[in-house]
C-alpha positions, 0 to 999 in steps of 0.5 A: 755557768762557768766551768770554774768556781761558780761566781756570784754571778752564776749564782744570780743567774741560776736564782733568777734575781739581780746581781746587786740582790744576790750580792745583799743577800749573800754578803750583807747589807743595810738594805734587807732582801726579801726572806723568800729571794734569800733563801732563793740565793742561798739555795742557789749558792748551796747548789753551786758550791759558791763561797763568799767572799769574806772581803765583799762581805766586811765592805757591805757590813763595814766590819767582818766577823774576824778578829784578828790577834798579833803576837811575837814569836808563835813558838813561845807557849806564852803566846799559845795560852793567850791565843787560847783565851781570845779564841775561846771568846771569839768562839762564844760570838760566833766570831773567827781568829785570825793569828798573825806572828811578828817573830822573837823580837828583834829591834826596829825590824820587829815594830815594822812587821807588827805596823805592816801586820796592822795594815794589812789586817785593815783590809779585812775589817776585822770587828777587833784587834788584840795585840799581845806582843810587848811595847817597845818603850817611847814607840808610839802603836799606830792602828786603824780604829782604837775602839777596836783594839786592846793591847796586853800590857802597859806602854799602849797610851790611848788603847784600850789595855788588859794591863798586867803587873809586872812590877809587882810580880818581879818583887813579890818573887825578889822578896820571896827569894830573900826569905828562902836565903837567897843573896845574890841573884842575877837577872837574866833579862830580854831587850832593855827597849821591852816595857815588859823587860824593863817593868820585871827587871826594875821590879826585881831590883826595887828588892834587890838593886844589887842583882846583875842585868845581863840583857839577850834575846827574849827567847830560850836560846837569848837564856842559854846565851845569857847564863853562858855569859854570866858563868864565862865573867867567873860569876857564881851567884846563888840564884838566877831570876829569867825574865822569862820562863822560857829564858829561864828553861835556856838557863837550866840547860846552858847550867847543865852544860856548865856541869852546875845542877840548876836548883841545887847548884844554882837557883832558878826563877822564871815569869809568866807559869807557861804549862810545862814549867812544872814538868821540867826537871826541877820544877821551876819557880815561876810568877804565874800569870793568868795567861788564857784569861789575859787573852780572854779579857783583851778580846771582850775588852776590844768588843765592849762598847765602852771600856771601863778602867780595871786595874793591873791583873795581878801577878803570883809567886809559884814556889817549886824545886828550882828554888830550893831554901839556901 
């Protein structure tokens, strides 16, 4: 036996069957090997400490028990809470999540590193692929298998979709904002190029197509930079509506900077109701999104046989302190 990690080879050889038979029995194969040589092998395997191998096993089944999950910038809570749910489902088959990140986006070079990411997991054969990272207008999405893949959020023609409605969101919030006396609010928005973007801004403005667009990265700090920029123009609007909650928490602090108190100075409204935007100071005005149920949809949506049509996942106004009446 060698004095490395035990081979399959060595556990062949201490079971007393073949290599091919060790190998079916260990990694999975059309054809089936006897109950008793299996549990030989695999008693063999326990007694040597071998591990299979993950990629043997994905070529002999033709699939593996992975899934693998695509998504932005890991640090954003949005992406945490629908991890949350794809691993919740993945748990409940007795599947395991593999998590790969593309970063805050930022353009061409985004797109490449989602396409490499995707080709990358083809190797392992993963039994789904969920990707949650925004589309890039007119980008075609290019994957492996498109029975095996959901995409969450519109701009995916041809993928099965959890899709999500943005639009609608953005002008329920616009509109409740009017009612609470607010008359001039600009947007502070991600890159243009985001079908997610460019679905909320022209939600927003389908109410109000007066509201201000300034376009920066679709981060905190892309919100910091943005509010920075609307008060260095001399602008003093009543309210600020951040295409993202986490845009909008950069907003807040780059209004604190200013010496303007976000909500009594300046209203504040966010997208997605990530967890911690009611324990920031004020309690920020978000549309929630069902974000753990969105990766849990996505990921039976991947694995179910047929894909049956569903409408928009619908969008709610949270009013909180942020946004207090005018």
């Amino acid at each position: 036996m060698s004095e490395n990690a035990p081979t399959l080879s060595d556990v062949a050889a201490h079971a007393g069957v073949s290599l091919a038979t060790a190998s079916r029995a260990l990694n999975g194969s059309a054809r089936k090997v006897n109950p008793e040589l299996q549990e030989r092998v695999l008693a063999s395997a326990r007694h040597l400490g071998y591990s299979a191998n993950v990629q043997a096993q994905a070529v002999a089944r033709g699939t593996s028990n992975l899934v693998a999950l695509v998504v932005g910038d890991i640090a954003d809570p949005y992406f945490a809470a629908i991890s949350s749910g794809v691993v919740r489902v993945a748990d409940e088959r007795g599947l395991v999540v593999t998590i790969t990140a593309t970063g805050p986006y930022a353009g061409p070079d985004s797109t490449a590193r989602e396409e490499a990411a995707l080709d990358a997991l083809r190797g392992q054969r993963p039994r789904a692929v969920v990707l949650a990272g925004s589309r890039v207008a007119d980008a075609e999405t290019r994957v492996g298998d498109p029975d095996r893949v959901a995409v969450i959020g519109s701009g995916a023609p041809g993928l099965r979709t959890v899709d999500v409605d943005n639009r609608g969101g953005a002008a329920a919030l616009a509109t409740s904002l009017r009612g609470l006396g607010y008359a001039d609010v600009a947007i502070l928005a991600g890159p243009g190029e985001l079908i997610t973007v460019r679905d909320r801004v022209e939600g927003f403005r389908s109410v109000v197509p007066s509201a201000t667009v300034v376009h920066a990265a679709f981060t905190r700090e892309g919100g910091h930079r943005a509010m920075t920029e609307l008060l260095a123009s001399g602008a003093r609007p009543d309210g600020v509506f951040a295409v993202s909650d986490v845009m909008a928490i950069g907003a807040m602090a780059a209004l604190r900077e200013a010496g303007i108190a976000p909500g009594a100075d300046i209203g504040v409204a966010g997208f997605d109701d990530i967890p911690l935007v009611a324990d920031v100071t004020p309690a920020l005005t978000s549309v929630s999104l069902p974000l753990a149920d969105l990766g849990a949809r996505a990921l039976e949506l991947a694995l179910a046989d047929e894909a049956a049509p569903a409408a928009p996942v619908p969008a709610e106004v949270r009013l909180r302190a942020s946004t207090p009446r005018r």
